[in-house]
C-alpha positions as CSV (number, residue, x, y, z in Angstrom):
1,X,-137.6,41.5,-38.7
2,X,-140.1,42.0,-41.0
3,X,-140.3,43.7,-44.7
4,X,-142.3,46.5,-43.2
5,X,-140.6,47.0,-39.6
6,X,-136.7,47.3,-42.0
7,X,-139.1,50.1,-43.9
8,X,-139.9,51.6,-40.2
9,X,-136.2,51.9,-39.6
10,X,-135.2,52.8,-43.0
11,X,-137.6,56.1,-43.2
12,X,-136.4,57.0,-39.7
13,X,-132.5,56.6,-40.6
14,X,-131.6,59.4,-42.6
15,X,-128.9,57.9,-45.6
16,X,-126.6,60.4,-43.9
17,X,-126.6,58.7,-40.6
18,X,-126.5,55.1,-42.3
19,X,-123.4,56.8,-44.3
20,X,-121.5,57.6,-40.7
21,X,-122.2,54.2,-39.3
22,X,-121.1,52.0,-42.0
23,X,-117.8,54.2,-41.9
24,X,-117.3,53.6,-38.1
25,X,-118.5,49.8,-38.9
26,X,-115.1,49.9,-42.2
27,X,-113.5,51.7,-39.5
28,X,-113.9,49.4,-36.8
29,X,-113.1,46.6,-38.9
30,X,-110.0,47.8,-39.9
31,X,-108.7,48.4,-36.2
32,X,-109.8,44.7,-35.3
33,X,-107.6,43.6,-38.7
34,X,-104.6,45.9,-37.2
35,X,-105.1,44.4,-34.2
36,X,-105.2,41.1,-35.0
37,X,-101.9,41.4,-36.7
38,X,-99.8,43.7,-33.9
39,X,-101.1,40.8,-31.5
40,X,-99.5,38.2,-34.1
41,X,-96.4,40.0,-34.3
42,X,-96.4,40.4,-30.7
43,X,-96.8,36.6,-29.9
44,X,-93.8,35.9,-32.3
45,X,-92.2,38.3,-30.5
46,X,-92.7,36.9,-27.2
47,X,-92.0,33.5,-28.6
48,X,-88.7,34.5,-29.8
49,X,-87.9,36.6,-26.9
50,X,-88.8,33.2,-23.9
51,X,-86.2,31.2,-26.8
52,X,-83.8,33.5,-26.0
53,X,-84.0,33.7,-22.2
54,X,-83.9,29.8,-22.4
55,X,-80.8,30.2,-24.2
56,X,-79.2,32.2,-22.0
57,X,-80.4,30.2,-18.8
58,X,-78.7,27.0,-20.7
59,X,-75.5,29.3,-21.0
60,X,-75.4,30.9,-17.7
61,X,-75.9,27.6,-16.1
62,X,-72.4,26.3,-18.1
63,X,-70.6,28.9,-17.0
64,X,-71.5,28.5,-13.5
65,X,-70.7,24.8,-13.6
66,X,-67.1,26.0,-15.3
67,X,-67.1,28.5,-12.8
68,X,-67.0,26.3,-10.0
69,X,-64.8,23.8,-11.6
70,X,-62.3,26.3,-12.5
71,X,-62.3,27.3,-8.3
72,X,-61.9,24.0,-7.6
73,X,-59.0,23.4,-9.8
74,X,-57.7,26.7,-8.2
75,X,-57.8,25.5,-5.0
76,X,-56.7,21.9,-6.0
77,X,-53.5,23.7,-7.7
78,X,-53.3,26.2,-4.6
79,X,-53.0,23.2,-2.4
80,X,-50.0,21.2,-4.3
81,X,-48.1,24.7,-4.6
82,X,-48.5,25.3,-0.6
83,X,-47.1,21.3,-0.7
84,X,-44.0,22.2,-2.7
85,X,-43.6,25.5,-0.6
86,X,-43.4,23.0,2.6
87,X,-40.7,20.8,0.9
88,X,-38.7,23.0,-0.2
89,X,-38.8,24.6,2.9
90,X,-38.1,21.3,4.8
91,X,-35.3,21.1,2.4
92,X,-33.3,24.1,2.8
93,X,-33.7,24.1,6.9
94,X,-32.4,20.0,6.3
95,X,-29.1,22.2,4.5
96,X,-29.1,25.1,6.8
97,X,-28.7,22.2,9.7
98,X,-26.1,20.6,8.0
């Protein structure tokens, strides 16, 4: 722009209006800082938040492997109890016949 077109817009800018618009300009400014630093926080946020989930997707998964060990050992144990059941069956009809 040249020296005389910035005196064109100067004399047709009142200082009041110039005034407003550098307030909404601090103003502006200001909101883009808080901005800036809510979005921050929020990305830690996040960040800490996906940790977490991982962290309980690496625990959930352990208890589901225990999970199913434990059932198998339940059924492993229900099995040789159902065994001695039969035998000691078998033995007291073996005494009852005698």
């Amino acid at each position: 722009m040249s020296l005389k077109s910035v005196e064109e817009v100067s004399a047709e800018v009142p200082a009041e209006d110039f005034k407003a618009l550098e307030d909404k300009v601090y103003r502006t400014i200001e909101l883009y800082k808080a901005a800036k630093d809510a979005r921050a926080v929020a990305e830690r946020d996040v960040k800490r938040l996906r940790e977490q989930i991982e962290e309980r997707e690496e625990e959930n998964e352990a208890m589901r492997r225990e999970l199913v060990q434990l059932r198998k050992d339940r059924e492993e144990i229900r099995g040789r109890v159902e065994k001695m059941l039969s035998q000691m069956e078998s033995l007291a009809d073996e005494k009852a016949a005698s």
